[in-house]
C-alpha positions in Angstrom: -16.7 7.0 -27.7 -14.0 4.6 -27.5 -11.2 7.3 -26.6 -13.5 8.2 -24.1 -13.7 5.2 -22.1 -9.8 4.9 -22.5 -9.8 8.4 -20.8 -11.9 7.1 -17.8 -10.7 3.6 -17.4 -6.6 5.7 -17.1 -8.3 8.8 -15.1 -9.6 5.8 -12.7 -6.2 4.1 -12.4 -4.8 7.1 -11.8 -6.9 7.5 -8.9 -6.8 4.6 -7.4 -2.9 3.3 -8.0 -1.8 6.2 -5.6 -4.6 5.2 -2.8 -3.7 1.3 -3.0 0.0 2.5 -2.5 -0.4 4.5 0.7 -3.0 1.8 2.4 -0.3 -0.5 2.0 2.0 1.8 3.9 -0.1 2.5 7.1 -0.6 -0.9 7.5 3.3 -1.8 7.6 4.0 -2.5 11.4 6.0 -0.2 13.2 9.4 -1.4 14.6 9.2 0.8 17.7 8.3 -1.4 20.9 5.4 -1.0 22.7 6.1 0.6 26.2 2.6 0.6 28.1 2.0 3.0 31.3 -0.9 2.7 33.8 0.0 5.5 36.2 -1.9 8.2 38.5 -2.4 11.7 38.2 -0.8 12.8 41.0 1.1 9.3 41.7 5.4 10.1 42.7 6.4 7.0 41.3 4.6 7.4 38.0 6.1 10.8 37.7 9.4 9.2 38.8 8.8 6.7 35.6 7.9 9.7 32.9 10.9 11.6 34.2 13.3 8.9 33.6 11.6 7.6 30.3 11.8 10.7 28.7 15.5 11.1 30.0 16.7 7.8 27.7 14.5 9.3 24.7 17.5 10.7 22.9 19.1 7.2 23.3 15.9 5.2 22.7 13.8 7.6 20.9 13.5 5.0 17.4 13.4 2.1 20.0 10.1 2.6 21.6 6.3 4.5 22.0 5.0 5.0 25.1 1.0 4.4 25.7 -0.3 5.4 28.7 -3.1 5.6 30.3 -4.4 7.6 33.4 -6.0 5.3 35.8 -6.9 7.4 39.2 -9.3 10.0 36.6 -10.3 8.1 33.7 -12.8 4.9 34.3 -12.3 3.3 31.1 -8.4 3.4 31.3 -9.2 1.8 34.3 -10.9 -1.3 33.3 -8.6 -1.4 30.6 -6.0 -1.8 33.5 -7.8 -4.7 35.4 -8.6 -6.4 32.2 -4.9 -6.5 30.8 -3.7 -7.4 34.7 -6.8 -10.3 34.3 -5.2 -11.2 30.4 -1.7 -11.5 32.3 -2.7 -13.1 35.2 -1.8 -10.9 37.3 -3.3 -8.5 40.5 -1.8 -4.6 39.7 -0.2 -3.6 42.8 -1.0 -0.1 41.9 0.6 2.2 39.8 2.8 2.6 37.5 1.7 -0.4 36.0 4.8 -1.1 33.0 4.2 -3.6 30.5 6.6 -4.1 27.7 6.1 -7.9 26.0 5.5 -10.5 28.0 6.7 -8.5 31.6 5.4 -6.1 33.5 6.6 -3.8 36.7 4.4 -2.6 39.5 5.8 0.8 40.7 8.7 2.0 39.7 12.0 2.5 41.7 16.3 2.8 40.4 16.6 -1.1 40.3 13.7 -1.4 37.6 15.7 0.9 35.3 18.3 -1.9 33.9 15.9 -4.4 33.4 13.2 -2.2 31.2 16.0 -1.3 29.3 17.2 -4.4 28.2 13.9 -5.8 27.8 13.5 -2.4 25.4 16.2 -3.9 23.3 15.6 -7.6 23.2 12.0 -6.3 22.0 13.4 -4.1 19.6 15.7 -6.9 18.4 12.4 -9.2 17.1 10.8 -8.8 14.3 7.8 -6.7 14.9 5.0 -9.5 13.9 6.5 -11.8 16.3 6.4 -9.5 19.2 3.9 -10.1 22.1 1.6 -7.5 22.1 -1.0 -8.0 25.7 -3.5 -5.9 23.7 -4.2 -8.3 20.8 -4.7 -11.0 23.3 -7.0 -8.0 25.8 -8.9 -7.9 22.1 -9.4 -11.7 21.6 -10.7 -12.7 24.4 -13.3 -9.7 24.5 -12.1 -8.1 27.8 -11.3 -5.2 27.0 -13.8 -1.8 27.8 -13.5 -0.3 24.2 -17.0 -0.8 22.6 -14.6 -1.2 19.2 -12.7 -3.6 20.0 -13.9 -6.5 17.7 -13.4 -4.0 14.2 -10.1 -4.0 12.9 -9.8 -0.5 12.4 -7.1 -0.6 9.5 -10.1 -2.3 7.8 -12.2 0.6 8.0 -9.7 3.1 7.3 -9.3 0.7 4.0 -13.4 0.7 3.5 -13.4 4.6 3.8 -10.4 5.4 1.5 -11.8 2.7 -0.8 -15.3 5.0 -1.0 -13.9 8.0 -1.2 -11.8 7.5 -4.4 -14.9 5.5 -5.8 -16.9 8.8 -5.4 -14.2 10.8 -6.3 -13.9 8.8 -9.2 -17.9 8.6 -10.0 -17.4 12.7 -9.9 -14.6 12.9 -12.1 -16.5 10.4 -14.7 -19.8 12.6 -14.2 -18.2 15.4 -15.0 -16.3 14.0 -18.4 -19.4 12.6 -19.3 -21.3 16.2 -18.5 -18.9 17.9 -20.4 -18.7 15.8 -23.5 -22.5 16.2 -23.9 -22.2 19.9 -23.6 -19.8 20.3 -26.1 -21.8 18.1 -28.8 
């Protein structure tokens, strides 16, 4: 009996060593910065903006992930829109509608080009915890539109791989325990 529970108490570190391990991988913060997009299906100077973005990927491609969000179509995306603008202080003046950090473009033309760049690199030049990030603060202050706003989801990615080792666990020890009586 005693080997046994030595068997179930290694069979259940075994399990759950490996889980622990990659939980506290997906919650290590990415370095790339945060490139936001508001644009309009349809909108020139948004199109303009994706064209050019995904020019400077090969150059920038570790630096940065773009978000974005279709406005002119999607109702959600656009109260998302008016309640980052309202978190920044800020009226939209349409779209594109940039945000990287603490600065944001309306529209897009040549002359914005320089600046999002370097503001790409001083970003990228922080360390990622210290970055300003206008959808943590849209999350405080409750403005956003997503319903789940207020659950941290890395939390309950952590509560679901946490109960599905403990079942898988439970299983493996039900079955030991199964077999053990079937063989006395």
């Amino acid at each position: 009996m005693k080997k046994l529970k030595v068997l179930l108490l290694m069979l259940s570190l075994l399990l759950v060593v490996p889980f622990g391990v990659f939980a506290d991988e997906a919650k290590e913060e990415s370095k790339e910065v945060k490139v936001y997009l508001f644009y309009g299906d349809g909108c020139g100077f948004c199109s303009n903006f994706k064209s050019w973005i995904s020019e400077i990927e090969d150059d920038y491609d570790d630096k940065f992930e773009l978000i974005q969000y279709e406005v002119w179509n999607n109702q959600s995306n656009s109260n998302l829109m008016e309640a980052v603008a309202a978190a920044r202080n800020e009226e939209p003046g349409g779209v594109p509608y940039i945000i990287i950090g603490n600065q944001s473009w309306d529209g897009f033309a040549d002359e914005y080009k320089e600046e999002i760049l370097k503001k790409i690199d001083s970003e990228y030049k922080q360390d990622p915890s210290e970055r300003y990030d206008i959808m943590n603060y849209v999350d405080e202050v409750g403005t956003s539109t997503n319903s789940n706003s207020s659950i941290d989801k890395n939390t309950t990615q952590d509560a679901l791989v946490l109960l599905i080792v403990i079942a898988v666990g439970s299983a493996v020890v039900l079955g030991i325990i199964v077999a053990r009586r079937n063989i006395n």
